[in-house]
C-alpha positions in Angstrom: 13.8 -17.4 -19.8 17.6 -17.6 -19.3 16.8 -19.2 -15.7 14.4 -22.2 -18.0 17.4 -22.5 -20.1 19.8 -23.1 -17.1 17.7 -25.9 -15.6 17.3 -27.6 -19.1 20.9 -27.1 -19.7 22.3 -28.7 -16.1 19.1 -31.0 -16.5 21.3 -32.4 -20.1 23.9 -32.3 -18.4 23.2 -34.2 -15.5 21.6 -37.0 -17.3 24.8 -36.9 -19.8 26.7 -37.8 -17.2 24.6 -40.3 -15.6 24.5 -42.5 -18.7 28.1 -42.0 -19.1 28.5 -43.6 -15.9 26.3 -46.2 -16.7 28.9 -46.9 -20.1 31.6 -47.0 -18.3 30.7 -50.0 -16.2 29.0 -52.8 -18.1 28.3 -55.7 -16.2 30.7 -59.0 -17.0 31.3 -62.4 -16.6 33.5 -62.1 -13.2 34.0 -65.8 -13.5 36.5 -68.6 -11.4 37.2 -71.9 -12.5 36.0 -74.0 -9.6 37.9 -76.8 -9.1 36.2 -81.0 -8.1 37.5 -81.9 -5.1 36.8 -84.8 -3.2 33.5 -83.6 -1.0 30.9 -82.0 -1.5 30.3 -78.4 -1.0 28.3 -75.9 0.9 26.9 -72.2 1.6 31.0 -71.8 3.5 32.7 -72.8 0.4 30.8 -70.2 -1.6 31.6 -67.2 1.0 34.9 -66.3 -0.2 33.7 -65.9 -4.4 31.2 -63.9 -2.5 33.9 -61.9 -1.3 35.7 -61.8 -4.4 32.8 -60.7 -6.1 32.6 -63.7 -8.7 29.3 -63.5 -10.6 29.9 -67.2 -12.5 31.9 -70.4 -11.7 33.0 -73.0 -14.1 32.0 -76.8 -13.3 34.7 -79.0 -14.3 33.7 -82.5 -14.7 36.8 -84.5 -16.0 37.1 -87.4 -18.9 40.4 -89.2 -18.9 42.4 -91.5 -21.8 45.2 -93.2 -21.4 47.3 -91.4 -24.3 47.2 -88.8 -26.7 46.5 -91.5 -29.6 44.0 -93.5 -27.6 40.3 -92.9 -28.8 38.4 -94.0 -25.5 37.3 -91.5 -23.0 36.5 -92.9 -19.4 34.3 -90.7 -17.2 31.7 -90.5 -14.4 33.5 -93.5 -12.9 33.4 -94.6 -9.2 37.5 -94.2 -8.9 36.8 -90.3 -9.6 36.7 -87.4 -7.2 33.1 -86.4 -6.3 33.2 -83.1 -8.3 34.0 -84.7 -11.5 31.0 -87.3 -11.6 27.6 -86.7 -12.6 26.3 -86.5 -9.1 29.1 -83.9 -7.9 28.5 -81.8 -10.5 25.0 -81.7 -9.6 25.7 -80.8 -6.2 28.1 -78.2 -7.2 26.0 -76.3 -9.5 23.0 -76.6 -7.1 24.9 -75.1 -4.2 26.4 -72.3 -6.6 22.8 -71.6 -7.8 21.9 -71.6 -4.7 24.5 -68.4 -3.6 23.4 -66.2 -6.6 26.3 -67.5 -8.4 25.9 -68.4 -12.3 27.5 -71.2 -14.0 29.5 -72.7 -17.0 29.4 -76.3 -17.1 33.3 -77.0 -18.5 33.3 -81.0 -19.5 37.3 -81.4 -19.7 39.7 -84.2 -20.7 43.1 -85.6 -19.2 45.3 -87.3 -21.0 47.7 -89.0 -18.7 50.9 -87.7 -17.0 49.2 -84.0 -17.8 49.8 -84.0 -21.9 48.5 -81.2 -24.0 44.9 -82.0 -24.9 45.6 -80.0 -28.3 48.1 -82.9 -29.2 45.5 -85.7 -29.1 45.4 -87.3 -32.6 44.2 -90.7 -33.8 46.5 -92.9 -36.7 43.9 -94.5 -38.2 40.0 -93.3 -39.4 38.6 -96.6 -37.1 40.0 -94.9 -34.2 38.9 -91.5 -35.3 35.6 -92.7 -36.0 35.6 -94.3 -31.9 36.9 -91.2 -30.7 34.0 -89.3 -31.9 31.5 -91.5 -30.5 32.9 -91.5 -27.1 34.0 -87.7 -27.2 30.0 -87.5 -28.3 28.6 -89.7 -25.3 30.8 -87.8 -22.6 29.7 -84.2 -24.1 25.9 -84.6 -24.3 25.9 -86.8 -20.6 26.7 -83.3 -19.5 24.3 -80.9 -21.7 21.9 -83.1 -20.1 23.0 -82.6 -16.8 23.7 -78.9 -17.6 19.8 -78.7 -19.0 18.8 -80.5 -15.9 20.5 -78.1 -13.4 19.8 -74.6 -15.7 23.2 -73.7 -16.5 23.9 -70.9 -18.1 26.9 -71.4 -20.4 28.2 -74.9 -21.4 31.5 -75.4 -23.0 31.3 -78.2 -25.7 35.4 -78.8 -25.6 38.7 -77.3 -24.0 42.5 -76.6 -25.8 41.7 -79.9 -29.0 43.5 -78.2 -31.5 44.4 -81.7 -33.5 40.4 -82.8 -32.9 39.1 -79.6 -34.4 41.1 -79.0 -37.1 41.3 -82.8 -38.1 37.3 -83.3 -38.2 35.2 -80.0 -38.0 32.2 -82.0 -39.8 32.0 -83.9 -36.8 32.5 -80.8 -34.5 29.5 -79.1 -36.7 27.1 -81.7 -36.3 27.9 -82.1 -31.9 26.7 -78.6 -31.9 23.2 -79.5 -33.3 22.8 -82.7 -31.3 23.9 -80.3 -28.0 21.4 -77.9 -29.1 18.5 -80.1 -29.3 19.4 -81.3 -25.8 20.7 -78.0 -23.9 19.3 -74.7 -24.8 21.4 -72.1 -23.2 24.3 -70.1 -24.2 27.5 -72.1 -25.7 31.2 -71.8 -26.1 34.4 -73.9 -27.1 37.8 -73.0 -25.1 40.3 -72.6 -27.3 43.7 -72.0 -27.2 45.2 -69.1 -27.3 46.7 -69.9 -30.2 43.9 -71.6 -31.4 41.4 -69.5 -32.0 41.7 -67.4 -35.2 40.8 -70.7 -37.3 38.1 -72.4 -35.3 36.0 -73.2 -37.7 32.4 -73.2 -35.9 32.5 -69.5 -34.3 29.1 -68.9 -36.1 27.8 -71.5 -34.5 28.3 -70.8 -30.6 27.3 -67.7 -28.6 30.7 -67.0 -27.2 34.3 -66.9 -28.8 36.0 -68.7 -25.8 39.4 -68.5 -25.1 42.3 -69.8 -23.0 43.9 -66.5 -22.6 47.5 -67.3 -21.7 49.1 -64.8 -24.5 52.7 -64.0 -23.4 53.3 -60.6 -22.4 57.1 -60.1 -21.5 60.4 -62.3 -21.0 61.4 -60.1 -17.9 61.2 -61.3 -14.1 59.1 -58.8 -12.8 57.4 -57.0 -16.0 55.5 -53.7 -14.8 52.0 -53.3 -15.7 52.5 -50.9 -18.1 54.5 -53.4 -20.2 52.0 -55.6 -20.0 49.7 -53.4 -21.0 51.3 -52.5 -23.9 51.9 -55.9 -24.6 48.4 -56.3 -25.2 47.6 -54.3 -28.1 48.2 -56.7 -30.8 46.5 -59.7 -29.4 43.2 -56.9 -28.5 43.1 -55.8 -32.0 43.0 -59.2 -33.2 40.3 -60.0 -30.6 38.4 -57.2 -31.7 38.6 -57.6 -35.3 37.1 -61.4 -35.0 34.2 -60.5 -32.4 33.1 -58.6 -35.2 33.6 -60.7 -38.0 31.3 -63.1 -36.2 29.3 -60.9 -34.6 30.3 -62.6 -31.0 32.1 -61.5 -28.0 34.5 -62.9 -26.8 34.9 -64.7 -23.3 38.3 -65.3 -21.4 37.2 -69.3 -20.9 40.3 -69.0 -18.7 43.0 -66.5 -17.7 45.5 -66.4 -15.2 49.3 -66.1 -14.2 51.4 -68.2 -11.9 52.9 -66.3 -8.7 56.5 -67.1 -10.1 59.2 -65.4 -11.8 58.4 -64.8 -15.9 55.0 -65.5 -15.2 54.4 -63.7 -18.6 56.8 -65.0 -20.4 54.8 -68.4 -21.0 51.5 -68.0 -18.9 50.4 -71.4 -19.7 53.4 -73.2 -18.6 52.6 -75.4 -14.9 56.1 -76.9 -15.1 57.5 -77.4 -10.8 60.6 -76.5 -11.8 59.7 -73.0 -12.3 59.9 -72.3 -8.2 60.9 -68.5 -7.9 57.9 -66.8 -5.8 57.0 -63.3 -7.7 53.8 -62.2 -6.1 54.5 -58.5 -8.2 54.7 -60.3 -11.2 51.2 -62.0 -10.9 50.1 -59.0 -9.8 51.1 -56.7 -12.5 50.4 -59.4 -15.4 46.8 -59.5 -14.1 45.8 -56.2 -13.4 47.4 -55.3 -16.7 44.6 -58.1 -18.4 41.7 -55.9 -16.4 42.8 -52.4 -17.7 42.9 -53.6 -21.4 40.3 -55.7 -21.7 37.2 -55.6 -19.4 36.0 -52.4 -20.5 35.9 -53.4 -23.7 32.3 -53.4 -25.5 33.6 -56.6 -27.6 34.5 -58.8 -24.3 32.3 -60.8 -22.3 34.2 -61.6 -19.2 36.1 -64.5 -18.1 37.0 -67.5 -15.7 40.4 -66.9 -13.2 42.5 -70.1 -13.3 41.6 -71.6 -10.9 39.8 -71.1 -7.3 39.7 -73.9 -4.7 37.0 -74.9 -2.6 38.7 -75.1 0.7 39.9 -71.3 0.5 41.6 -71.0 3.9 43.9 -74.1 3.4 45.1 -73.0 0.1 47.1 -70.5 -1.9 48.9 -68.5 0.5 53.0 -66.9 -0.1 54.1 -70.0 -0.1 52.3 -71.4 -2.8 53.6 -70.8 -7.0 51.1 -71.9 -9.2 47.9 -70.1 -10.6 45.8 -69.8 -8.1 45.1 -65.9 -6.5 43.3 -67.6 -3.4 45.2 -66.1 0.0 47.6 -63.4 -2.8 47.8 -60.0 -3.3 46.6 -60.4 -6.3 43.3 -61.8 -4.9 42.6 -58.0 -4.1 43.2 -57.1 -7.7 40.4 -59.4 -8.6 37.5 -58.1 -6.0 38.0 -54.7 -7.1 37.6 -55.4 -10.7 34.5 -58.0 -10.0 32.9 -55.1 -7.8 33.2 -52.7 -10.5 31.7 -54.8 -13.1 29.3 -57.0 -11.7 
């Protein structure tokens, strides 16, 4: 009898610990923002996410207006780069697909000279009013395209703080017209800032965000000030998951190989020229330990990943990309473990 009991007992036990494993590693978005370039890509573009263990890519296709007041959005336009027309985006998504590698389809705008999208802001209703019909034609050219192709995730807007807050009727009713057009899984990218008073949350599958909380004012922060930077910004994160019932997805993330690279994440600004690869290293493997085990968190999209890997990135290179970094090591470890 005491042998039966033994076997049952290290039979528990063993099947315990097997679904504990199982816990401990739940499968996420290990996502890169993949950026248009000017050609086309193929199966030796895709090695290297392969390598890196990236399970999704974001498509970028780009609008453009001339100023943050202007209402019209020009796209799909023969002056553009291949990846950010309707054709490129085809081909990109295809040739993803194609690699076993999932995607979100990103439609972005570009205000000129590289102003905050969040600042765009009509003066008069007229212009409002033209700004919603364009912003509404450029949107659902791409759920088409991204129902065409069998995207997985599409992203109705990125960082329009001003646009959301000023018309969330409008933003309300481009969620139905998407739906009745593309019928996978959607998200909105906001700020980091942004987020806790989106208004349409209940509406989308994912709470996206642009994760570029700062962490530390110090040159080199170590990762366990990072880390303990983060507990503020994950109880918030947690707390509205669960007031809408939605996880939340890192629509990007990402820290420039530069000196304070914390102190500001989102900040691109040249001038800001002191190589740190520690620092990019620390800030991001700090954002793995807190918040991709989290039962609340979907995954994310690294800022950003070039096509032409062995020609870019590098120690000689400052801004976000991980491509040719230490810190590109940080990301295929984490990727293997939760893909």
């Amino acid at each position: 009898m005491k042998s039966v009991l033994h076997f049952l007992y290290f039979s528990l036990i063993c099947l315990l610990s097997s679904c504990s494993a199982m816990v401990e590693k739940p499968q996420k978005i290990n996502g890169v923002s993949f950026v248009a370039s000017r050609v086309a890509v193929d199966d030796t573009h895709m090695a290297p996410l392969l390598q890196l263990n990236a399970n999704y890519a974001a498509v970028m296709p780009f609008g453009f207006i001339r100023e943050l007041s202007h209402p019209e959005i020009n796209f799909n336009s023969e002056r553009q780069w291949f990846g950010e027309t309707d054709k490129g985006v085809r081909q990109y998504v295809e040739t993803l697909q194609k690699n076993h590698i999932k995607t979100m389809m990103k439609p972005q705008i570009w205000v000129r000279k590289g102003e905050f999208t969040g600042f765009i802001k009509m003066v008069h209703e007229e212009d409002w009013r033209l700004l919603e019909d364009t912003y509404r034609n450029f949107i659902l050219t791409y759920a088409k395209i991204a129902e065409d192709t069998n995207v997985d995730i599409f992203c109705i807007g990125t960082e329009l703080e001003n646009f959301v807050d000023a018309r969330p009727q409008f933003w309300k009713q481009l969620i139905k017209d998407i739906r009745e057009i593309y019928k996978g899984k959607l998200t909105y990218a906001a700020n980091w800032n942004e987020y806790d008073r989106t208004p349409f949350w209940s509406d989308l599958d994912f709470i996206g965000i642009d994760a570029y909380f700062p962490l530390s004012d110090k040159k080199t922060p170590t990762v366990a000030e990072c880390k303990a930077a983060w507990q503020p910004y994950k109880k918030q994160l947690k707390a509205i998951s669960e007031r809408h019932h939605k996880p939340i997805l890192f629509t990007e993330y990402g820290y420039r190989s530069v000196d304070y690279t914390a102190k500001a994440p989102w900040n691109f600004d040249r001038e800001m020229n002191e190589m740190n690869m520690e620092a990019q290293s620390n800030a991001m493997q700090a954002l793995y330990d807190e918040n991709w085990n989290e039962d609340w968190f979907a995954g994310g999209f690294i800022w950003k990943w070039f096509h032409d890997h062995n020609n870019v990135g590098g120690d000689q290179d400052t801004q976000f990309t991980p491509q040719n970094k230490p810190v590109e090591a940080i990301i295929s470890t984490t990727y293997k473990h939760y893909r």
